[in-house]
N, C-alpha and C positions, 0 to 999 in steps of 0.2 A: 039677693041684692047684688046689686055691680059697682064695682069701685068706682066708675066712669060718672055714677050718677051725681051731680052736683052738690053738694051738703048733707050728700046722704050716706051714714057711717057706713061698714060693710065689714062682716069676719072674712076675712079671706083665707084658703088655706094655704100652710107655708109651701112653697116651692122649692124648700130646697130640707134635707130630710129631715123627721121628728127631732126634737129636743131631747135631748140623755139628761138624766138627771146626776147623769156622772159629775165628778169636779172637773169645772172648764171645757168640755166638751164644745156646748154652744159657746160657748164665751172663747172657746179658743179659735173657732170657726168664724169668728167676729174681731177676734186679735183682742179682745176685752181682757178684762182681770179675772181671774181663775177664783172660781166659787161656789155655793150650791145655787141651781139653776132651780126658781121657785116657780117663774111662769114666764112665759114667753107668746107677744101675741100681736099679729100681722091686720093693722087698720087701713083701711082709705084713708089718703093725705088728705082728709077735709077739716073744716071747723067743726064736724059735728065729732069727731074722732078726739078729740081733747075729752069731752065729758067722758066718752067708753073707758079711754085711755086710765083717767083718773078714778073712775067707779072701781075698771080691773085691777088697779094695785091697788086703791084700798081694800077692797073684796078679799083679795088674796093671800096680802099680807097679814089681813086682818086673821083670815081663816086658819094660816100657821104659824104665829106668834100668839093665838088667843088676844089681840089687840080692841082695844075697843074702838069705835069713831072719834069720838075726842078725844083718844091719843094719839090717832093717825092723822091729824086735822093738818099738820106740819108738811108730811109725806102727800098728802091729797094736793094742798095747795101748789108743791114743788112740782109735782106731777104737768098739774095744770096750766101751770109755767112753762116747763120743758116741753111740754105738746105745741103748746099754745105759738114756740118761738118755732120751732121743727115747721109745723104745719103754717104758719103765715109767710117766715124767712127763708124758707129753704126749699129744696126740691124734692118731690116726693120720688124710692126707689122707682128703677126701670117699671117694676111693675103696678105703678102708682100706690105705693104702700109706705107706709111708716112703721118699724118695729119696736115694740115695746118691752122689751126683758125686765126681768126683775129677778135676783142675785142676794142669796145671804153669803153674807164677807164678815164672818168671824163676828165682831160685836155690831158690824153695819149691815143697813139693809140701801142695796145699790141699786136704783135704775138709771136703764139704759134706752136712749132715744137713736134710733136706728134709720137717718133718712139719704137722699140722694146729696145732700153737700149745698151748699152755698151758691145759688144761679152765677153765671160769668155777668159781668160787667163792673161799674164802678165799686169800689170798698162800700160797706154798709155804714151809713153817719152812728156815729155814738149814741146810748140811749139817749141821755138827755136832747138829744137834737130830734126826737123822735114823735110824731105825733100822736099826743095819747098813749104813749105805752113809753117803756122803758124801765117797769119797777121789778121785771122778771130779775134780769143780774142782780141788784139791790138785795131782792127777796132773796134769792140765792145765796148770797156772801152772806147773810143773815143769819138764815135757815138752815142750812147743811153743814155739816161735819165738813166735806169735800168734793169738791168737784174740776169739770176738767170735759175734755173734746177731744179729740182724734180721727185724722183721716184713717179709713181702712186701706187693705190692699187691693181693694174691688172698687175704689172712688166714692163707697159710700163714708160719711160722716158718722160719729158714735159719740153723742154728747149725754153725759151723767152725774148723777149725784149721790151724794151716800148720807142717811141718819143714822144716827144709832139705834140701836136695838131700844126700846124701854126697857126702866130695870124693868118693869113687873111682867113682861111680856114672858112669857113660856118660850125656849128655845126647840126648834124642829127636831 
């Protein structure tokens, strides 16, 4: 598959070296918060890259928390938010990619939306001013324990959120 193809997802591989499963390794290499790195994974800035995005951390998380689906329905949905807003609002990296980490942080599970930053021109109108959309923030302030954005030192953007762990989930 090629990232270039129009609505059509793509794995891509990373470009810049493997992921360490060490504390903060990637996450330090991103300027992120310092945690254990669960997965990490490089999509096509497309609309079809929101559902991969959100299958791969629920899949994932699911896989090393022992989670079930209707526990992660929370984390799926945020996912799909934070994609949804990267991939419509923003620019995809140089190399037409979106990156998608995913981070346990002590009793939270964090991800992290990894794109090219905010296009130049006029400020973006507030959601409410927005047509058809606008419930992602909403859902957000809702939904998450915490969240938050950052320009990196490479001009790319790093926006994320964090739930908690379930109690019943199994820690890694």
């Amino acid at each position: 598959m090629n990232a270039t193809d129009a609505g059509t997802p793509a794995l891509l591989p990373a470009t810049s070296p493997a992921p360490s499963l060490e504390l903060g390794s990637t996450a330090a290499r991103n300027g992120t918060a310092a945690g254990r790195l669960l997965g990490e994974i490089d999509l096509a800035a497309t609309p079809a890259a929101v559902r991969l995005a959100r299958t791969y951390v629920r899949e994932l998380v699911g896989q090393c928390f022992g989670a079930s689906r209707a526990e992660l329905a929370d984390l799926e949905l945020l996912t799909s938010e934070a994609m949804t807003e990267s991939v419509l609002r923003s620019r995809p990296r140089r190399d037409g990619t979106v990156t998608v980490a995913v981070l346990h942080l002590d009793r939270f599970v964090r991800v992290e939306i990894t794109d090219g930053g905010v296009p130049p021109g006029p400020p973006r109108p507030p959601d409410d001013q927005l047509p058809g959309g606008g419930r992602g923030r909403v859902l957000m302030q809702a939904l998450a324990a915490d969240q938050g954005a950052h320009r990196n030192r490479n001009g790319t953007t790093t926006s994320w959120f964090g739930v908690p762990v379930g109690e019943r989930w199994r820690r890694p």
